[in-house]
C-alpha positions in Angstrom: -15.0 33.5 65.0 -12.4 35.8 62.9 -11.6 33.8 59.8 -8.0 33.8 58.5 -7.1 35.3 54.7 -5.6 32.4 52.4 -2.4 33.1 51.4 -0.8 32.2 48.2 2.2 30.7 47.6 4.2 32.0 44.7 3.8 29.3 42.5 0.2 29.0 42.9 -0.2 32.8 42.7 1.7 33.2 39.4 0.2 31.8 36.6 -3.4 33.5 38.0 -1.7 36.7 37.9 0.0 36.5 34.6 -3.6 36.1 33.6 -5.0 38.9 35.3 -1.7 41.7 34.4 -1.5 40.3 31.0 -4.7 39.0 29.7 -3.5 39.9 26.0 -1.3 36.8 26.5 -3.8 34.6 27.2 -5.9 36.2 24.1 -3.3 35.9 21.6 -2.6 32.3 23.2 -6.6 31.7 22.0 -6.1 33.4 18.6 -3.0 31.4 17.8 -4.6 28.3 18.7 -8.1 28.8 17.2 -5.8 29.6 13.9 -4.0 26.6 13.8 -6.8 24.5 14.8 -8.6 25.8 11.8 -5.7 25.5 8.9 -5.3 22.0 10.3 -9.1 21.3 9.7 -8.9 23.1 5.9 -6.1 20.8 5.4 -7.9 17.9 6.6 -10.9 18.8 4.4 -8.6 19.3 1.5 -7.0 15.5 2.0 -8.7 12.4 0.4 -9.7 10.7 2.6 -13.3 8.6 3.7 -16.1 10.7 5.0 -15.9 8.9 8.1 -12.2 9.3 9.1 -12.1 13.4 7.7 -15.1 13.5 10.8 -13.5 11.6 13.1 -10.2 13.8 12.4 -12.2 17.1 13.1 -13.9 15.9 16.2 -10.1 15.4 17.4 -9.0 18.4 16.6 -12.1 20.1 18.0 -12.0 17.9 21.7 -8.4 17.6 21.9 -6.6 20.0 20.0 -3.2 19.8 21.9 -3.0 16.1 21.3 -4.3 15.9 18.4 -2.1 18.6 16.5 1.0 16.9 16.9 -0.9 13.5 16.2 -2.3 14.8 13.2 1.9 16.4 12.3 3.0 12.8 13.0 0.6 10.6 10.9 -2.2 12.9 9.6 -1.2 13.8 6.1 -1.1 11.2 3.3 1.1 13.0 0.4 4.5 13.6 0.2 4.4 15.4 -3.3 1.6 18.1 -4.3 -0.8 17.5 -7.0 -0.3 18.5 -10.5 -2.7 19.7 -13.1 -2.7 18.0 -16.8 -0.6 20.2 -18.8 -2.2 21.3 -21.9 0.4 18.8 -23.9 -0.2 15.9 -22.5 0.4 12.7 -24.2 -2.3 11.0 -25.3 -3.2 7.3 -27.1 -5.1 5.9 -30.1 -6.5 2.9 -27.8 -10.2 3.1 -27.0 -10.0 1.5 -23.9 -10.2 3.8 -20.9 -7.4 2.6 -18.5 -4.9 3.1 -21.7 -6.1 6.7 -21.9 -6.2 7.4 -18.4 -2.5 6.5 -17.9 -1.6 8.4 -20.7 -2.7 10.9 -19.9 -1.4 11.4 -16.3 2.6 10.2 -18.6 2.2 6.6 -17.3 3.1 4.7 -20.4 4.3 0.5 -21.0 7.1 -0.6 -21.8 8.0 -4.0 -23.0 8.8 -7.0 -21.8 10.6 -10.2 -22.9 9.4 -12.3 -20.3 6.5 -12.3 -17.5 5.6 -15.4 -15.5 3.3 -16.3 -12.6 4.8 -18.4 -10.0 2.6 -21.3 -9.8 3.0 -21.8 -6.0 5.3 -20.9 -3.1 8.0 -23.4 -3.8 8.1 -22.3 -7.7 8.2 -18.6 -6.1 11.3 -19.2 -3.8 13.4 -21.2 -6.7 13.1 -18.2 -8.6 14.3 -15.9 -6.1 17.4 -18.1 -5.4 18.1 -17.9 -8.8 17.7 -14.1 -9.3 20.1 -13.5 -6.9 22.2 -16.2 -7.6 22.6 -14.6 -11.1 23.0 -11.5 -10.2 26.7 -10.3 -11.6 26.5 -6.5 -11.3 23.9 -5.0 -9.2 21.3 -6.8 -7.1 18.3 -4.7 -5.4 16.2 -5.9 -2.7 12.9 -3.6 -1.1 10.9 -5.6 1.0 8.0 -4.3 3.6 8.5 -7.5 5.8 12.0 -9.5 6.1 11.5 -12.2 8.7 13.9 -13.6 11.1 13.2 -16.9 10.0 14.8 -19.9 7.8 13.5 -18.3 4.3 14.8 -14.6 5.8 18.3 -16.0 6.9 18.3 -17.9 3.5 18.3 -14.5 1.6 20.5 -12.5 3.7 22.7 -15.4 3.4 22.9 -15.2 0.0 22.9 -11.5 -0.2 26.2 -11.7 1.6 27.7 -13.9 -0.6 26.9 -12.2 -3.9 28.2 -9.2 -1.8 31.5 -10.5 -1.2 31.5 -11.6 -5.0 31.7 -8.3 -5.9 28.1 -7.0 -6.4 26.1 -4.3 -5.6 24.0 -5.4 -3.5 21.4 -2.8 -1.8 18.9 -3.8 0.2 15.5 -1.7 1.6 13.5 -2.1 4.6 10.5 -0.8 5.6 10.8 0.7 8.8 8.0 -1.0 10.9 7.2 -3.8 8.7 11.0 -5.4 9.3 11.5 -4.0 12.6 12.1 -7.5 14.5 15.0 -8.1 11.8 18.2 -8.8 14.8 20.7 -5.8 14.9 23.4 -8.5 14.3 22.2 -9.8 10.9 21.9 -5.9 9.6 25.6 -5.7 11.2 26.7 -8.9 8.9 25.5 -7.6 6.1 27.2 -4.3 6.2 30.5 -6.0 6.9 30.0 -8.1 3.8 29.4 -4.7 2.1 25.7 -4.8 1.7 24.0 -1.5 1.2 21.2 -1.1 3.5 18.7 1.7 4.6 15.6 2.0 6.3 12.0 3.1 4.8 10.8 5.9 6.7 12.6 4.2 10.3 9.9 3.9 13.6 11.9 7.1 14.9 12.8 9.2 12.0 12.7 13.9 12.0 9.3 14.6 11.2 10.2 15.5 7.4 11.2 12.6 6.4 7.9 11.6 5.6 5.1 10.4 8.2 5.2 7.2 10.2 1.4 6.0 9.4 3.2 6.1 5.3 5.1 2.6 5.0 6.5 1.3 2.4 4.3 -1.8 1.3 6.3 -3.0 -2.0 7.7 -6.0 -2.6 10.8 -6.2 -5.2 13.8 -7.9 -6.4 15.8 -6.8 -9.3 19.3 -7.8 -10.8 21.5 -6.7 -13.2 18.2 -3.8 -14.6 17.6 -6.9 -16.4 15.7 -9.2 -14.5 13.0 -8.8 -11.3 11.2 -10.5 -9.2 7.9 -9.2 -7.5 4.2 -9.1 -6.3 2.5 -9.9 -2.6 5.2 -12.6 -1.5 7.3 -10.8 1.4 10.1 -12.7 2.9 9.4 -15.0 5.2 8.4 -18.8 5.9 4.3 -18.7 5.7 5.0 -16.7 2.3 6.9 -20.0 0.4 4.7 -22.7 2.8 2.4 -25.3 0.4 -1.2 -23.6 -1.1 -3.0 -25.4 1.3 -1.6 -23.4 4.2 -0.9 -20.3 2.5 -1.9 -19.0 -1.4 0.1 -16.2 -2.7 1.3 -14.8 -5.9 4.3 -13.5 -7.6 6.2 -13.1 -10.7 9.2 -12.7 -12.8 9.5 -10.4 -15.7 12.5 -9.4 -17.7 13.8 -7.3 -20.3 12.5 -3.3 -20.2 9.9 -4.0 -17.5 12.8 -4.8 -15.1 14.6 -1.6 -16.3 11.4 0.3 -14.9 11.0 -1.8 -11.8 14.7 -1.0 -11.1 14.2 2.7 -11.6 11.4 3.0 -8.8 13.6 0.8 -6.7 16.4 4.0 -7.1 13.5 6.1 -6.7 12.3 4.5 -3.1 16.6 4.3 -1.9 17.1 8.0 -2.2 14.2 8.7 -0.5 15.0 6.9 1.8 19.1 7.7 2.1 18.6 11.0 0.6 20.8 10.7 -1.7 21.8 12.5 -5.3 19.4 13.5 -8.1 18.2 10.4 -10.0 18.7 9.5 -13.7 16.6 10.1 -16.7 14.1 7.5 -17.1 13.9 4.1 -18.9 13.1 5.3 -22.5 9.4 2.9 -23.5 9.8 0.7 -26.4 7.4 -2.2 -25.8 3.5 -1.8 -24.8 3.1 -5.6 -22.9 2.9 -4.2 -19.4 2.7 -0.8 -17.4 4.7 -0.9 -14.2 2.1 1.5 -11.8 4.0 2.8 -8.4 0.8 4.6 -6.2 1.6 6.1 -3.0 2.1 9.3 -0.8 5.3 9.7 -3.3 2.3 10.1 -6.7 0.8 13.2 -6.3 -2.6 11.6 -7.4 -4.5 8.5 -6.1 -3.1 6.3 -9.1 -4.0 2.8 -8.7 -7.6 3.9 -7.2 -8.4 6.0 -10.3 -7.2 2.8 -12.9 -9.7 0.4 -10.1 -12.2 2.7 -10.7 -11.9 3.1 -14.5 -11.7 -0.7 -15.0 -14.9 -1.0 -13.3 -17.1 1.4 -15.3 -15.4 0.1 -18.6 -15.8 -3.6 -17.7 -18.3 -5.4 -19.9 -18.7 -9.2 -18.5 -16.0 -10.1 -16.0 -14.4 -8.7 -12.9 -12.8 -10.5 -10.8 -10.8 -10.1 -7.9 -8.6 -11.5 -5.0 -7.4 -9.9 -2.2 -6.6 -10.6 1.8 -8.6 -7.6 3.3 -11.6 -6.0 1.3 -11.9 -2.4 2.9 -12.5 -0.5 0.1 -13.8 3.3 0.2 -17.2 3.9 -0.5 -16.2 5.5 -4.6 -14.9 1.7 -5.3 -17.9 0.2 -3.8 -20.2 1.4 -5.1 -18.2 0.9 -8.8 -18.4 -2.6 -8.0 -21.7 -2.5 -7.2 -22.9 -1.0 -10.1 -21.0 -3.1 -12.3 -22.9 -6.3 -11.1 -26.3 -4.6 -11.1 -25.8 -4.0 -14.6 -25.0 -7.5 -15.2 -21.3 -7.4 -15.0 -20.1 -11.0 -13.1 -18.5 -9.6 -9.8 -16.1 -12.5 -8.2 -14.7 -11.6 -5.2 -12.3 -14.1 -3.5 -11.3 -14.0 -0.3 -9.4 -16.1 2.7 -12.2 -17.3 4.9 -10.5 -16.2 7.8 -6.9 -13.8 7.3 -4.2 -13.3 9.7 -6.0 -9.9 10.6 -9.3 -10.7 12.5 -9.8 -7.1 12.8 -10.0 -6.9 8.8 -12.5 -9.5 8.9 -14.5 -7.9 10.8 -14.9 -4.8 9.1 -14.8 -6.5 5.8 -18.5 -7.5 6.6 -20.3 -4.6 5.6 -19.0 -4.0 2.4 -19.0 -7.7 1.7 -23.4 -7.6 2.3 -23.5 -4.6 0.0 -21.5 -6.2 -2.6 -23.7 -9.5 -2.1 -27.3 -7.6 -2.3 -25.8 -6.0 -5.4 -25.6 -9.2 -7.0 -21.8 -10.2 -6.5 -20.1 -13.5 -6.0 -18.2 -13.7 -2.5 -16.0 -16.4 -2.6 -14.2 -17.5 0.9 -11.5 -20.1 0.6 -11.3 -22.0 3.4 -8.2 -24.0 3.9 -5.2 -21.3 3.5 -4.9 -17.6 4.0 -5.0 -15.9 0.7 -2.8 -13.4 0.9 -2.6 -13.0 -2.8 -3.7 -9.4 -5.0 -4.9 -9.4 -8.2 -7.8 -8.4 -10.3 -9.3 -9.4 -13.7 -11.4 -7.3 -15.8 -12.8 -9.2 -19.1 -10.0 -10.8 -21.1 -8.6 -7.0 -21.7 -6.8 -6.0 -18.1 -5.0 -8.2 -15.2 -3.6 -6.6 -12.4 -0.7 -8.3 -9.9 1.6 -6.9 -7.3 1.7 -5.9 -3.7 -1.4 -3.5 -3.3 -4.7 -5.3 -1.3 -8.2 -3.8 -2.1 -8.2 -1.9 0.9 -8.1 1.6 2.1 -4.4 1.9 3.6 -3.4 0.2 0.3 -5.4 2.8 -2.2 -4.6 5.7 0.2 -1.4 5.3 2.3 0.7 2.7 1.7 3.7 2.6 -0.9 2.6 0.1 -3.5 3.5 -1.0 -7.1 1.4 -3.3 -9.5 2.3 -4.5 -12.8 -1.0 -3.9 -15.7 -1.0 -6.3 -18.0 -3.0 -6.3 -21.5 -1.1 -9.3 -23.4 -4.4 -11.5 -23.8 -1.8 -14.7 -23.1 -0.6 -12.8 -19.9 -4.2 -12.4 -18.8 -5.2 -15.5 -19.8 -2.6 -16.7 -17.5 -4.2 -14.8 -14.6 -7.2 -15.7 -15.5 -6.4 -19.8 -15.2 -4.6 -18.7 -12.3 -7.3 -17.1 -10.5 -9.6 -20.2 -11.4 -7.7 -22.8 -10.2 -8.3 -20.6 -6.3 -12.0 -20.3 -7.6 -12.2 -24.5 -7.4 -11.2 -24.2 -3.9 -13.7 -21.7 -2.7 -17.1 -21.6 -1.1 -20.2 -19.5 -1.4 -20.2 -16.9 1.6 -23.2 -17.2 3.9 -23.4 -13.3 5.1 -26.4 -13.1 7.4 -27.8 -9.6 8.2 -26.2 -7.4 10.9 -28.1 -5.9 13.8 -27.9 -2.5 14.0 -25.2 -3.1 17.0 -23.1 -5.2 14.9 -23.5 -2.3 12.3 -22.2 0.5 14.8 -19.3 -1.6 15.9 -18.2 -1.9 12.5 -18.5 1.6 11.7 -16.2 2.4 15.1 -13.5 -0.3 14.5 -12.9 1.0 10.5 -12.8 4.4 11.6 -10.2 3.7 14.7 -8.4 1.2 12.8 -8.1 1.8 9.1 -8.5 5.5 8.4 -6.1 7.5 9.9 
């Protein structure tokens, strides 16, 4: 039997003989891509980043380089701003403790304040946030990562209206994912009323406008320059609900320390409007507090590098409270070492958070800690969303960062260092009266399946 020729139809015949009349497209094609592939993993390398999520970035770029390129342009990189060397001239300080010469180094100096005090509870919290803005006569400047839709959120864009129409400035700062369910018509009020208001790094956004993985995680109120309130407290009902449901914290201070909150909050709105050229800064006269912004907008890892100083400095105490303990391995094993060497390690934590997938991954770090010779404290009736940390009676720490990796890497975050001894005494009593309610953690050993899961869901979930 004679057997027919295929035929080709044009459009399956083209492609096969670009290939064949031009093969130096297809090369030049394989040249282009191999070279981007590989200044893509050099960057990678270069970025800080866990061992385990630089791997699992390579892999990507290795198995799926045309999805993972534009992935990696989307979300991949973590700064905004390069890194600096220390110049030559760099100011230093006659303190001996390490965390003061660290930040003086890298130009982070205090500043005074005439005021600083720890909300006792939710309710205290949300009085002091009506009054702020309340008393707010000239300016009044709101950044929040999550304002909810809810009785507390209307209650403040209520009010931001009104101190609007009474002829303040009134700005106010979203972050772009966290306050995404925020109704198009409340936004609409508050521009008629002549509220300011942007978006931090919007869901949709041109790609150099930062990244969208980047968000902006602070928390912060100030008025007049003079007066701020801030911390872990967002904007919503569960954040001013009774201790026994939910335990958070936040504070006021006022006097030069609101001057320098005020000046990242300018900092953060022309980012974010890209607006004008920004002021000289807040000259320092007072040494009670340092206000610390650490982000992908600080060309160095700030707030990990003064975590990780504190805990080779610390002599008898550290103690610390967060919602999600995901920290990298440096900061583990910093921790660690501090309790084998006798150092009290106290970590409090919610017994169960409002992220399961936290508490899962949380468990690893958690046994390490414990075989170390830590204290894991679980609370059990409330999710503690709170953040600080205690070293001795020289160092607390309070403000919006948790001690876990897209906090210390990726997220926007400020805290407030304080070295008063009555300010960190007042952490201190804080951070004891959450101790009362808290329970030894039984961690039983993980199987070796249980320890691969772990390993899968941080990499998929917390490093990228």
């Amino acid at each position: 039997m004679r057997r027919t020729a295929r035929t080709l139809t044009p459009v399956q015949s083209a492609p096969r003989r670009v290939a064949m009349s031009q093969p130096w497209l297809f090369h030049l094609a394989l040249v282009a891509g191999t070279l981007a592939m590989l200044s893509f993993a050099a960057h990678i390398l270069r970025q800080r980043r866990h061992p385990a999520a630089t791997l699992g970035w390579l892999l990507f770029m290795l198995l799926l380089p045309w999805f993972a390129v534009p992935l990696y342009l989307t979300i991949g990189t973590r700064k905004l701003v390069s890194s600096r060397p220390i110049p030559a001239g760099a100011p230093s300080t006659d303190s001996d403790y390490a965390v003061d010469r660290l930040l003086a180094r890298t130009g982070i100096v205090p500043c005074g304040a005439d005021r600083i005090r720890l909300h006792a509870d939710g309710a205290e919290a949300w009085h002091a946030l009506q009054a702020l803005i309340a008393d707010a006569r000239a300016s009044l400047d709101v950044g929040l990562f999550i304002l909810a839709d809810d009785v507390h959120g209307e209650a403040v864009m209520t009010a931001l209206i009104e101190r609007a129409r009474g002829g303040v400035r009134v700005r106010l700062l979203l972050d772009g994912i966290g306050s995404l369910r925020i109704p198009r018509s409340w936004l609409a009020a508050l521009r008629a009323a002549g509220v300011e208001t942007a978006w931090f790094i919007p869901l949709l956004h041109r790609p150099l406008r930062g990244r969208t993985n980047l968000r902006n995680h602070r928390k912060l109120v100030v008025a007049d320059g003079t007066r701020a309130w801030t911390g872990g407290r967002n904007v919503a009902d569960e954040y001013f609900a009774k201790d026994t449901f939910w335990t958070d914290l936040s504070l006021e201070v006022e006097g030069e320390a609101a001057a320098v909150c005020q000046r990242g909050f300018e900092r953060d709105w022309h980012f974010a409007v890209r607006g004008p050229a920004l002021a000289t800064a807040v000259p320092a006269t007072g040494t009670r507090v340092t206000v610390l912004y650490s982000g992908p907008d600080q060309p160095g890892d700030t707030l990990h590098d003064v975590l990780m100083t504190a805990c080779y400095a610390a002599r008898y105490r550290i103690v610390a409270v967060t919602p999600y303990f995901v920290p990298d391995e440096a900061l583990l094993q910093a921790l660690c070492l501090a309790a084998r060497r006798g150092v009290e390690v106290r970590l409090i934590l919610p017994a169960r958070s409002n992220h399961r997938l936290a508490d899962w991954v949380r468990a690893r770090a958690l046994r390490e800690l414990a075989a170390a010779g830590a204290s894991i404290r679980l609370v059990p009736d409330a999710m503690v969303h709170a953040k600080a940390v205690l070293f001795d009676d020289t160092l607390g720490i309070v403000g919006s960062a948790n001690l876990d990796i897209r906090s210390l890497f990726l997220n926007f975050e400020m805290v407030l260092l304080m070295r008063e001894p009555a300010d960190v005494a007042a952490l201190a009593e804080w951070c004891a009266r959450l101790d009362a309610r808290a329970q030894d953690a039984g961690l039983p050993p993980a199987g070796a399946l249980r320890e691969a899961a772990e390993g899968l869901v941080l990499l998929a979930a917390f490093q990228i």
